[in-house]
C-alpha positions in Angstrom: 37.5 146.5 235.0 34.3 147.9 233.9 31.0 146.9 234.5 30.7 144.6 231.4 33.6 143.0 231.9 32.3 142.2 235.8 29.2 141.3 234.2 30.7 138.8 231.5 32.8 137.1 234.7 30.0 136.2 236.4 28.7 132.6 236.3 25.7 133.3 235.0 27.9 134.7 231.0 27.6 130.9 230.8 23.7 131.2 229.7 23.4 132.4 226.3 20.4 134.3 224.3 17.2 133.5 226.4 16.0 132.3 223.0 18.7 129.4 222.8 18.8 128.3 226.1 14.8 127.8 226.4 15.0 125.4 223.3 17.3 122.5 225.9 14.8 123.4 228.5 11.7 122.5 226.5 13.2 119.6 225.2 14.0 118.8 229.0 10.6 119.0 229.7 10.5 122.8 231.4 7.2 124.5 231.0 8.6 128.1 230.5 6.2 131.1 231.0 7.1 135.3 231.3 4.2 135.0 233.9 3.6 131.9 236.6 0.3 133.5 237.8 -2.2 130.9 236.0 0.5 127.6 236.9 0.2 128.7 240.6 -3.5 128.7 240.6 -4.5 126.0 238.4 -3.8 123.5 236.1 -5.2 121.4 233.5 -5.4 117.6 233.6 -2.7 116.1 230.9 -3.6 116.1 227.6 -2.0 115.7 224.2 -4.4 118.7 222.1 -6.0 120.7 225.3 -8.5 122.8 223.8 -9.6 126.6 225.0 -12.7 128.4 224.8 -12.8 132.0 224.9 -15.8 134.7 225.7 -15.5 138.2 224.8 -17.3 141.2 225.0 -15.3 143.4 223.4 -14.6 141.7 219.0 -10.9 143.4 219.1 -9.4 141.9 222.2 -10.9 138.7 221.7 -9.3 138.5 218.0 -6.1 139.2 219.6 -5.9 136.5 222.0 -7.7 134.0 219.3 -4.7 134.8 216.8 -2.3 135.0 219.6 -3.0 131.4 220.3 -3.3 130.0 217.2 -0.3 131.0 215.9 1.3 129.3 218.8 -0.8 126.3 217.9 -2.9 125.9 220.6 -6.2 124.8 219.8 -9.3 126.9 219.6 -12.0 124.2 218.8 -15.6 125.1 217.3 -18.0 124.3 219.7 -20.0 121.3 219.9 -23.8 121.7 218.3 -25.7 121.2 221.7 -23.4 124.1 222.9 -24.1 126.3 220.0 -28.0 126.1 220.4 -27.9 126.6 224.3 -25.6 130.0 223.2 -28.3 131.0 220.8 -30.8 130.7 223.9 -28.7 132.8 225.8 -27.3 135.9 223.2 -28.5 137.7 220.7 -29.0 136.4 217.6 -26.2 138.2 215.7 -23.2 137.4 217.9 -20.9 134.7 216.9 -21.3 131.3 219.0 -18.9 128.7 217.5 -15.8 130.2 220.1 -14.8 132.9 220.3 -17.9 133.2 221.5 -19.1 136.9 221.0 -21.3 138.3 224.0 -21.6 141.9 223.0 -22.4 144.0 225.2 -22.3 141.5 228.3 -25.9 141.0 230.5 -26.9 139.0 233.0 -26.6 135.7 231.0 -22.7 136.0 231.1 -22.3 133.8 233.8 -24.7 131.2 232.0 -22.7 131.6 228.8 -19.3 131.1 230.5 -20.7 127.6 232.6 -22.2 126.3 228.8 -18.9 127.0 227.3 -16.9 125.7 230.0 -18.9 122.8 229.7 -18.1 122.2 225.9 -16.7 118.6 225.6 -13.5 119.8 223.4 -12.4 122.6 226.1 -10.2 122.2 228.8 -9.6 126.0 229.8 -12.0 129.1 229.3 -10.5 132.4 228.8 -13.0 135.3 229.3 -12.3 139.0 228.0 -14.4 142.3 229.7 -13.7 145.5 230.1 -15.0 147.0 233.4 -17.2 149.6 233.1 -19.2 151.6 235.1 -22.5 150.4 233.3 -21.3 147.3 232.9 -21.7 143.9 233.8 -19.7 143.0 237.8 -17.5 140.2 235.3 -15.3 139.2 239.0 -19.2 138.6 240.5 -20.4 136.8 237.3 -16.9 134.7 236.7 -16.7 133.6 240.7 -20.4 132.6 240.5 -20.1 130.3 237.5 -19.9 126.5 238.1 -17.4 124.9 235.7 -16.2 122.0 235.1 -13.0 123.2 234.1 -10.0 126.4 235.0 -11.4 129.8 234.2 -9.0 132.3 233.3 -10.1 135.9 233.5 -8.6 139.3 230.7 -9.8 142.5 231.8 -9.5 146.2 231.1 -10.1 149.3 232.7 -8.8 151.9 235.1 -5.7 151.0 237.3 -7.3 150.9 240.5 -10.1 149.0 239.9 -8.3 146.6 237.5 -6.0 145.6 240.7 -9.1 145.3 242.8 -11.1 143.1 240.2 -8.2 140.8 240.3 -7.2 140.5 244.1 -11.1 139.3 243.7 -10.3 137.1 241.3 -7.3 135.4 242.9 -9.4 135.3 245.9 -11.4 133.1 244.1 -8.8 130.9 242.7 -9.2 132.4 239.0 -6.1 133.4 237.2 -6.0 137.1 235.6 -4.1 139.6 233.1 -4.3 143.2 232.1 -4.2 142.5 228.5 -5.1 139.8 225.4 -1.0 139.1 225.3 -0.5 138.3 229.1 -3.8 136.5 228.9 -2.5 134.3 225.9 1.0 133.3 227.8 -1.0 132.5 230.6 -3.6 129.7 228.6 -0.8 128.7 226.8 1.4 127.9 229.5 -1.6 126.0 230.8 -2.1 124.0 228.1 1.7 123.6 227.1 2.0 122.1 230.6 -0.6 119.7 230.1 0.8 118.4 226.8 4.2 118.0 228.3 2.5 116.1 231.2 0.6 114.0 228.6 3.7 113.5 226.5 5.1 112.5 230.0 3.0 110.0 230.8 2.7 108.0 227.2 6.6 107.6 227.5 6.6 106.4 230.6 3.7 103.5 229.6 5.3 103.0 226.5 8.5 102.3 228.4 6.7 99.7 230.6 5.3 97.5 227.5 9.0 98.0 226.2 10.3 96.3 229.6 7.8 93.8 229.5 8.6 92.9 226.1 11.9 92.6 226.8 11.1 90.7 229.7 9.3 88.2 227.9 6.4 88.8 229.6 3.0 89.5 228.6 1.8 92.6 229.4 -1.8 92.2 231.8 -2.9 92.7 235.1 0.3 92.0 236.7 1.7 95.3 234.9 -1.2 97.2 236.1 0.2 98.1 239.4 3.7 99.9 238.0 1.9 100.9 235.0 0.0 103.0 237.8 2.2 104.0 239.8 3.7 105.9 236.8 0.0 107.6 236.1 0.0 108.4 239.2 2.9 110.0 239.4 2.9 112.2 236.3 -1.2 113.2 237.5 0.0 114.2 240.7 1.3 117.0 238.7 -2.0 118.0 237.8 -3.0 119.2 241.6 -2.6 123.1 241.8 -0.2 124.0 244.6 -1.2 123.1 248.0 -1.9 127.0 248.6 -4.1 127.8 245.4 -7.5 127.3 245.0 -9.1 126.1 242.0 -11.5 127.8 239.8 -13.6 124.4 239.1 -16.8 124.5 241.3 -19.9 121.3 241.3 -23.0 123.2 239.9 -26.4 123.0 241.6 -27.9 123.8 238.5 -26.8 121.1 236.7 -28.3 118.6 238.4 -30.9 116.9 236.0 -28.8 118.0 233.2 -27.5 115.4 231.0 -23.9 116.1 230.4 -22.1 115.9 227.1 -19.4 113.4 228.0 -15.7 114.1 226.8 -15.1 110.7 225.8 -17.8 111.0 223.3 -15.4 112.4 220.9 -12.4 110.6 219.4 -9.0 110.6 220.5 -8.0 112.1 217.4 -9.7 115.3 218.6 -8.3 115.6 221.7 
């Protein structure tokens, strides 16, 4: 017997291509990723059309992950006016703001720029791209001192050493990280395709309730309420990272007195 004969008598021949067998996993509801890194750190709250923002210092990288996700069609949203004109108070005036937001060459405003994009009412996940350099901005001290309202997830470049030390910092700090603009793109969209499938989740299992009720001959009202929310629950329990991660979403001091652009400003639609 040779080795691929052993190999094709072995339970796991049953499995075919990777490529076919992920399509009656999705369709199960399986949130498959080639790296689990950002899932065991954080994760977004369900929604149907998450949107991400990204910051970059460096145009070519940040293209890269824009296209990246795009093509996958996960949503890059322009940025909301308000957020635009706190950008322009904060970067040069020939950078691009709308997201990706362009930095060039970072200062001491990146952290600034990070919290106001993070704070964007259409963006669920920022994605921030640096290369460290010795003249450079510290990104892992600017990222870990930004307060956002929602996951950070950190792309860096540089020399092999102090790559791996910038991230153990980061992962200290509960902020998910990758070497490159494609490992940073499978990790946003693994967040975000997890938080569709949860939202996707959740609908069905509400829509199923009314359907019972209906069938039932009962109204649906406050007597629903309570297994109608026990299902929510349920399916948002999902949404707490792993007892053993931390999360990357931190109250800010400075934003007290602020008024806040509230999500559920916008439509549905645009979620």
């Amino acid at each position: 017997m040779t080795s691929a004969d052993f190999a094709r008598s072995h339970t796991g021949a049953l499995a075919t291509s990777w490529r076919v067998t992920r399509a009656p996993l999705r369709q199960a509801g399986a949130v498959l990723v080639d790296a689990v890194a950002a899932l065991s750190r954080v994760r977004l709250p369900a929604r149907p059309r998450a949107g991400v923002g990204l910051v970059t210092a460096q145009a070519g990288p940040g293209l890269l992950l824009t296209d990246n996700l795009r093509s996958h069609g996960v949503r890059v949203p322009p940025l909301v006016e308000r957020t635009v004109k706190e950008l322009g108070d904060l970067l040069p005036a020939l950078t691009y703001q709308r997201n990706p937001v362009d930095t060039g060459r970072p200062s001491a405003t990146l952290t600034q720029v990070v919290e106001r994009v993070s704070e964007d009412p259409d963006i669920d996940v920022t994605a921030v791209y640096g290369l460290l350099e010795p003249t450079a901005v510290d990104l892992a001290a600017a990222l870990t001192a930004a307060c956002t309202p929602t996951p950070l997830v950190a792309v860096i470049g540089g020399p092999a050493e102090q790559t791996r030390q910038t991230r153990r910092e980061f992962g200290d700090a509960g902020i998910p990280s990758a070497v490159s603009p494609a490992a940073g793109a499978t990790m946003i969209r693994a967040l975000v395709e997890d938080a569709v499938i949860r939202a996707r989740l959740e609908a069905a299992d509400i829509k199923q309730g009314v359907r019972q009720h209906r069938r039932d001959g009962s109204s649906v009202g406050p007597e629903a309420a309570p297994r109608h929310a026990d299902a929510r629950s349920h399916v948002r329990s999902l949404a707490r990272p792993p007892p053993n991660a931390t999360s990357s979403v931190r109250a800010c001091p400075r934003s007290i007195g602020r008024t806040p652009i509230h999500r559920n400003t916008l439509t549905s639609a645009s979620k």
